[in-house]
N, C-alpha and C positions, 0 to 999 in steps of 0.2 A: 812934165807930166809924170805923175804917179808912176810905180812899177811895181807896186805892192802884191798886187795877182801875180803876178812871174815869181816873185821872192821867194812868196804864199806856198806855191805848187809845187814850185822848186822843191822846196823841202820837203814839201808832202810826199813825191814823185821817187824823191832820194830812199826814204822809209820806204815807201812799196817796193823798189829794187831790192833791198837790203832782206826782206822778206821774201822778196820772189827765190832769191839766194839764198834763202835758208835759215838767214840768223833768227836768232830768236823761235823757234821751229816754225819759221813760217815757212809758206808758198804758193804758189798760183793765185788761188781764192782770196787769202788777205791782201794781197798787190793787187786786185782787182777791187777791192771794198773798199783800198783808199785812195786810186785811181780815179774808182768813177765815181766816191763822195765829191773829191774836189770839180768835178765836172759839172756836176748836178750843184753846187756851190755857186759856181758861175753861170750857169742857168737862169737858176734862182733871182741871182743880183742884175742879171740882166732883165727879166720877165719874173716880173713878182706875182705870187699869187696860186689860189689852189686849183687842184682838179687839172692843171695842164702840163704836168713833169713829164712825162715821157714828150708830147709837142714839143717844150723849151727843150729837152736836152737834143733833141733830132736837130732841132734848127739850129742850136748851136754849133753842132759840129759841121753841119751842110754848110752855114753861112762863115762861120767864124774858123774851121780848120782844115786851113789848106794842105793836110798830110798826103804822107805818100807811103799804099794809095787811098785814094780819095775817097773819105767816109759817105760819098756819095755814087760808090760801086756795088753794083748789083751783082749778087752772088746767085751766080748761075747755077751750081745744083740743089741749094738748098730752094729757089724757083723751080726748079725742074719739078722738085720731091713736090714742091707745094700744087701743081699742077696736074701731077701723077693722082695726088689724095682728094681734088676736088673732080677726077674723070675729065681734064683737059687734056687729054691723052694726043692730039693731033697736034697743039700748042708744046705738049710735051716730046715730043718727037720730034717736031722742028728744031729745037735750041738743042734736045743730045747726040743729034745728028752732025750739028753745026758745031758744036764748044763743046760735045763730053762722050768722043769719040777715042775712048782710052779706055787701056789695060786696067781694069777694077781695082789693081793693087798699087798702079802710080799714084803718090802723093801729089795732090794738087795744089799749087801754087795761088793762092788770088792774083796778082799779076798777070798771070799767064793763062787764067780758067774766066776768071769775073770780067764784066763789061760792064760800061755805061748804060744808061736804061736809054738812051738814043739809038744806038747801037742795034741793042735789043729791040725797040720799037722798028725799026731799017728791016731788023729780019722776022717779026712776029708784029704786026699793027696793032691785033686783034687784043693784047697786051693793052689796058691802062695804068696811068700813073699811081694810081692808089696802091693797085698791084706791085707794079715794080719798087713801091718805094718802100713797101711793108718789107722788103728785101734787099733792102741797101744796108751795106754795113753799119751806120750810124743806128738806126732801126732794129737790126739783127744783135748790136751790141748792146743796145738799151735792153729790149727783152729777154735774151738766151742769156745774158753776161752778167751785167749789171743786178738785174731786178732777179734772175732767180740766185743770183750767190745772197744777196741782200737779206730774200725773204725765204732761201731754202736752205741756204749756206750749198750750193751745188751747181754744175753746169746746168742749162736748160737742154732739153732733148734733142735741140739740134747744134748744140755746141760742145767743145770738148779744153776741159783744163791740160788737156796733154798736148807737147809738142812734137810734131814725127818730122821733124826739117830743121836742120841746123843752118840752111843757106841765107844770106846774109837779108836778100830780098824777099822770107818767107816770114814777111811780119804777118799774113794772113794767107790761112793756108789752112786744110782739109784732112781729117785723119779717116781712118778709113777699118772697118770690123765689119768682120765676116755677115753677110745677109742682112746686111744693118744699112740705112743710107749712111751716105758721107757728113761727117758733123764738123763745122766750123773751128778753130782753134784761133783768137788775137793776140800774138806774142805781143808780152810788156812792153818791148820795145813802139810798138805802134803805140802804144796805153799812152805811152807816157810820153810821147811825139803832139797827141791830140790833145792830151792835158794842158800842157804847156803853150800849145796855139793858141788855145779859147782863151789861158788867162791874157797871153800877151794881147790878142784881140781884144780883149774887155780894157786890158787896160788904156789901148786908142782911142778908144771911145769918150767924148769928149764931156757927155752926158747922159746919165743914167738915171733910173730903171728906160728902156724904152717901150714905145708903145708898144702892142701884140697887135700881131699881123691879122686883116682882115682875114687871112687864110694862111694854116700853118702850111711849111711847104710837104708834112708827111699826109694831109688830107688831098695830095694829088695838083 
C-alpha cells in the first residue's frame, strides 16, 4: 500500500517546523498555514466536494487522529466563556466550580483543565452534543486557528499565536491577560502530530473518496 500521504506531509510538516523556528522570517501563523493546508488536503481527498470543509476537516481529525490529546477534548473555559455570553450562568457555574477553580494567573494545561464531553455530560446533562462539539478541539482549531490565519492572517478571538508553557505535555494549553478570558494557544508540536495521523490514516484506507456520512459527527 501506497505511503505517499505520510511522504506528502512529512515534508510539508518539516517546512512548517523550519518556519515556526524562524528561518526564513517565519513563525507561528506560517507553520499553521501549512499545517492545516495539508489537513484540509486530506479532507478534501477523502470527502470531495463543496460547502462542507469545516464538516470534513472535524471528521477527519475525530475519526482519523488518534493524538495526544484527543482532538475530540472539550475545552472547558472557552465552554464556560461560551455559556457566560449566552446567560447559562447556572450551567456556567457548575463546570467553574468543578474544572476552573484556580488562581486566574495559573497557566492551564489542556491535559489537566479539558474533558471529554462524557465527562461533562456526567456533571452538566443539561449540555447537548452540538454544544459540546462546537468546543472540541478539532472544531476550536478549524475556526480560531486554521480559517482566521487563512482569511485574517491572525489568531481568532478566542485563540492565541503565543506560547506561556514550555512543559513537554503543553501541547494545548491556555494563555491568560489581564480582564480578558482565557484564549486557546496549539503548539506545533500537536499540529504536526494530527497532520501526520490523518495522512497515515488516508493512506489505510483501501478505497477512496468515501461516502459522506448521513450525519457529520460535529452536527451532534
Amino acid at each position: 500500500m501506497s505511503n505517499w500521504r505520510q511522504e506528502w506531509v512529512t515534508q510539508k510538516v518539516e517546512i512548517a517546523e523550519c518556519l515556526f523556528n524562524g528561518e526564513c522570517k517565519g513563525s507561528y501563523p506560517e507553520a499553521v498555514l501549512i499545517t492545516s493546508a495539508t489537513i484540509n488536503a486530506i479532507a478534501s481527498n477523502l470527502w470531495p466536494g463543496k460547502g462542507i470543509d469545516r464538516k470534513r476537516f472535524v471528521e477527519l481529525l475525530i475519526k482519523y487522529a488518534s493524538a495526544d490529546p484527543s482532538p475530540t477534548t472539550v475545552s472547558v473555559p472557552l465552554l464556560v466563556q461560551h455559556l457566560i455570553d449566552k446567560g447559562r450562568n447556572p450551567e456556567a457555574k457548575l463546570l467553574q466550580e468543578k474544572y476552573l477553580n484556580v488562581c486566574d494567573s495559573l497557566v492551564l494545561l489542556g491535559n489537566d483543565i479539558d474533558k471529554s464531553e462524557i465527562e461533562i455530560q456526567i456533571l452538566c446533562s443539561t449540555l447537548d452534543l452540538k454544544t459540546l462539539r462546537k468546543y472540541c478541539y478539532a472544531n476550536i482549531f478549524y475556526e480560531e486557528v486554521r480559517s482566521s490565519y487563512v482569511h485574517e492572517y491572525a489568531a481568532g478571538e478566542k485563540s492565541d499565536s503565543h506560547s506561556m508553557s514550555g512543559a513537554r505535555n503543553a501541547k494545548v494549553h491556555y494563555t491568560n491577560t489581564i480582564n480578558m478570558p482565557r484564549r486557546i494557544h496549539f503548539h506545533i508540536n500537536w499540529l504536526r502530530e494530527v497532520a501526520l495521523l490523518t495522512a497515515k490514516s488516508a493512506d489505510s484506507i483501501c478505497s477512496l473518496p468515501l461516502a459522506k456520512p448521513a450525519k457529520w459527527w460535529i452536527e451532534g
